[in-house]
C-alpha positions as CSV (number, residue, x, y, z in Angstrom):
1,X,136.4,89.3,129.6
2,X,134.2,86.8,127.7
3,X,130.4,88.2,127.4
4,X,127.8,85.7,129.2
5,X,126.1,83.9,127.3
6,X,122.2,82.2,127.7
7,X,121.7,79.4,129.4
8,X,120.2,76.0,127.5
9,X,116.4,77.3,129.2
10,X,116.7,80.7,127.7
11,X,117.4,79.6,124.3
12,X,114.6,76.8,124.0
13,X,112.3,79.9,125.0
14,X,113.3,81.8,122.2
15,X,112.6,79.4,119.6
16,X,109.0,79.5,119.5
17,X,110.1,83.4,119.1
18,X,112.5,82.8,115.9
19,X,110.1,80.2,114.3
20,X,107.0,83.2,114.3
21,X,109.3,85.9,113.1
22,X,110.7,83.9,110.4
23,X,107.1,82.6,109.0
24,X,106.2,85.8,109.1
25,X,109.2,87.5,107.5
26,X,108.4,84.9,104.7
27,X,104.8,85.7,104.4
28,X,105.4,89.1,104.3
29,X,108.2,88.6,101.2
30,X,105.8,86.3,99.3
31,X,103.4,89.1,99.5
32,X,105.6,91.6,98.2
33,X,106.4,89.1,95.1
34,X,102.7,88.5,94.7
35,X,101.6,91.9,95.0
36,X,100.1,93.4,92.5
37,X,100.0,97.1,94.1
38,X,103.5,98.2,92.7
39,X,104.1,100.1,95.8
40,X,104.2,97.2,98.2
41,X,107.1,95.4,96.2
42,X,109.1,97.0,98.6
43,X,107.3,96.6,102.1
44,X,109.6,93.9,102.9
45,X,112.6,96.3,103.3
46,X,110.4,98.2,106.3
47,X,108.5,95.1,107.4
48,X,111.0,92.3,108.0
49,X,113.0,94.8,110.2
50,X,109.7,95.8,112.1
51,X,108.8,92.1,112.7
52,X,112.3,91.3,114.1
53,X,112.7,94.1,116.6
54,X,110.1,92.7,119.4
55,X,112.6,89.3,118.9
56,X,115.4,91.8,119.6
57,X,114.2,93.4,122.4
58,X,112.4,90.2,123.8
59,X,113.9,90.4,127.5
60,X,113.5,93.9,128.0
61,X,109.9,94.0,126.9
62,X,109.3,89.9,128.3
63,X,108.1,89.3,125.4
64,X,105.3,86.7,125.6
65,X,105.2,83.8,122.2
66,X,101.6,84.7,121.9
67,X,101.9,88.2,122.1
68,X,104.6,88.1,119.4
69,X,102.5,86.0,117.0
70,X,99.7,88.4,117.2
71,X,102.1,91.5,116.6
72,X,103.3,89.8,113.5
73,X,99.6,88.7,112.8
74,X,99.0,92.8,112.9
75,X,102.0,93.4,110.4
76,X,100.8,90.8,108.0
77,X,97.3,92.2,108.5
78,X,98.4,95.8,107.4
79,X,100.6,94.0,104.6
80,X,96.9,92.8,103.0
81,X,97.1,96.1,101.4
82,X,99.3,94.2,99.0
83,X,96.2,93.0,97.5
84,X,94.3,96.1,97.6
85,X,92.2,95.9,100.7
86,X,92.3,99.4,101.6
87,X,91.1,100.5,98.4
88,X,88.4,97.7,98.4
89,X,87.7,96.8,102.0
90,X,87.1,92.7,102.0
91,X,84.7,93.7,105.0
92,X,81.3,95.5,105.5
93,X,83.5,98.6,107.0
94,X,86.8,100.0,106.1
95,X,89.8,97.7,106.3
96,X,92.1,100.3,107.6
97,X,89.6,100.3,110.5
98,X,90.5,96.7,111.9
99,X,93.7,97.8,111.2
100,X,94.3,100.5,113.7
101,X,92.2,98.8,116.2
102,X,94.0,95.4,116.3
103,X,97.3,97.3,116.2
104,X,95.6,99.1,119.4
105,X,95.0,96.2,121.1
106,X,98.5,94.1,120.2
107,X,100.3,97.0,120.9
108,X,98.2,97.6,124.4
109,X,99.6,94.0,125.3
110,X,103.1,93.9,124.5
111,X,103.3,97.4,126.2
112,X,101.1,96.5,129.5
113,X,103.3,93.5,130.3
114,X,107.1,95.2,129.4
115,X,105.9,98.1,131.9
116,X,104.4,95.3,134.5
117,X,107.9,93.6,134.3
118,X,109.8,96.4,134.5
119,X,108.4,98.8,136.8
120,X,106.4,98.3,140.4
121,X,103.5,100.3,139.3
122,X,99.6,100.1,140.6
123,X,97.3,98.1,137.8
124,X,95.6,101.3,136.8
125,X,99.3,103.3,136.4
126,X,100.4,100.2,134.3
127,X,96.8,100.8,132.3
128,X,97.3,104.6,132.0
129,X,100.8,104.4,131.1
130,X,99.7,101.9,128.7
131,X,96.9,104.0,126.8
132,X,99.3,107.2,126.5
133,X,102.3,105.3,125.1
134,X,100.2,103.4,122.1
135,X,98.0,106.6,121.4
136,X,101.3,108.4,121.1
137,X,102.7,105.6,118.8
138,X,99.9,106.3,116.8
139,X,100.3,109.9,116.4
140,X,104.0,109.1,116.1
141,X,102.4,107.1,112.9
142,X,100.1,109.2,111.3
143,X,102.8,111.9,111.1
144,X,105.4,109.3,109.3
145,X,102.9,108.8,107.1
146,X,101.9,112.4,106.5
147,X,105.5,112.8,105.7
148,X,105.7,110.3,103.1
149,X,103.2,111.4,101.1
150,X,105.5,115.0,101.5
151,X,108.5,113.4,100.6
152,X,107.5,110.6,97.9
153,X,103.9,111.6,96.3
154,X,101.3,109.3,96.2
155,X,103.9,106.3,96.3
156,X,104.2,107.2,99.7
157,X,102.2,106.2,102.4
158,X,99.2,108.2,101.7
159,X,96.7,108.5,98.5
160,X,94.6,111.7,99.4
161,X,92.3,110.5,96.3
162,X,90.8,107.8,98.1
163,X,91.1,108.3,101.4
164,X,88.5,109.2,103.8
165,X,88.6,113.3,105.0
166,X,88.5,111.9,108.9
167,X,91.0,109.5,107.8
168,X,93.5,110.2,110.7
169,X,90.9,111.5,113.4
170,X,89.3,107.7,112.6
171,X,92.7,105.9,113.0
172,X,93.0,107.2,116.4
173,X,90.2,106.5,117.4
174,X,90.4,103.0,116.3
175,X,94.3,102.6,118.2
176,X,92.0,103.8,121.6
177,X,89.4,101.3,120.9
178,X,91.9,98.8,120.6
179,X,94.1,99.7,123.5
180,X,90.6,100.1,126.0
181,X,89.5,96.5,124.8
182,X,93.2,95.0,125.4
183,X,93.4,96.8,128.7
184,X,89.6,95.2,129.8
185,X,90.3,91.7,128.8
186,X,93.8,92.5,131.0
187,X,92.0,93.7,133.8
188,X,89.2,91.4,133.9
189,X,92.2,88.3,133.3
190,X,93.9,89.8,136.6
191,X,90.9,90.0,138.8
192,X,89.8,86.8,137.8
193,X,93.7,85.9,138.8
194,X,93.6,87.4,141.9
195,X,90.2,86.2,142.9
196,X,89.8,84.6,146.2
197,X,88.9,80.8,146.7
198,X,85.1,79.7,145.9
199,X,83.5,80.2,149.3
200,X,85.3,83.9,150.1
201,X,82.9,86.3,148.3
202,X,85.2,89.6,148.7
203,X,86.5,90.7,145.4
204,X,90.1,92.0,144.3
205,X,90.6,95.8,144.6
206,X,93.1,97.6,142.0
């Protein structure tokens, strides 16, 4: 039985797909020959894979090109580290800070529109649904990197010498931040959608 395989369409739509995952794959290799933390030499080993799977998985999750170049956008923006911006923040606040929020919000996006495809839910389900998955990614997160630092010291994932004593309280609280402000501008972008013509003054209910 020959497997099917995609048609012409369906593989022009994935090369916008291909072309962001490999800049970024090779962004995120420079960095790790460039960087002069020792520990992110080997970031590429965890990060290409973790930039490829969304390209994997793109029909299940209908994976949108600019919702794919801002995940890979978040990677790259954690991979900074490679230069020491968590240690010295390059902004007026902490850097792990924009971190965790724009992961929030990228996240919020990719998972809001898989669900919507998938799954005949009302808006505010979808939005719910939404919220618990990414904050429970980022718990999921702050325990892998708890155990790191169990497992590999302070080469792991975690340096309790410089990091903040609210350090994972603050991260979650930045991924909910992140996920309400991608589930707003979601929200506000469907209403606007599902506005009636100029002239009807009744407003789209979810």
């Amino acid at each position: 039985m020959s497997i099917p395989q995609p048609s012409s369409p369906e593989r022009a739509a994935g090369m916008p797909l291909k072309l962001i995952g490999a800049a970024a794959s090779l962004v995120a290799i420079v960095f790790a020959i460039v960087a002069p933390v020792a520990k992110y030499h080997i970031a590429p080993l965890f990060l290409v894979p973790l930039i490829w799977i969304p390209y994997f998985l793109r029909h299940r999750l209908s994976l949108h090109p600019a919702h794919y170049l801002m995940f890979c956008l978040a990677v790259l923006l954690h991979d900074l580290g490679t230069f020491g911006s968590y240690q010295k923040s390059p902004l007026p606040f902490s850097f792990d800070i924009l971190v965790h929020y724009y992961f929030g919000l990228v996240g919020s996006l990719l998972i809001f529109r898989a669900l919507a495809h998938h799954f005949p839910l009302r808006p505010w389900q979808l939005g719910l649904t939404t919220l618990l998955f990414v904050m429970g990614t980022g718990a999921l997160h702050e325990i892998m990197e708890y155990a790191s630092y169990l497992l590999l010291g302070t080469r792991g994932m975690l340096d309790p010498q410089n990091m903040y004593f609210f350090d994972t309280q603050r991260d979650l609280l930045d991924n909910l931040l992140g996920s309400l402000t991608a589930l707003l501008f979601i929200f506000i972008h469907r209403s606007t959608r599902a506005a009636p013509d100029a002239g009807d003054v009744r407003v789209a209910r979810y």
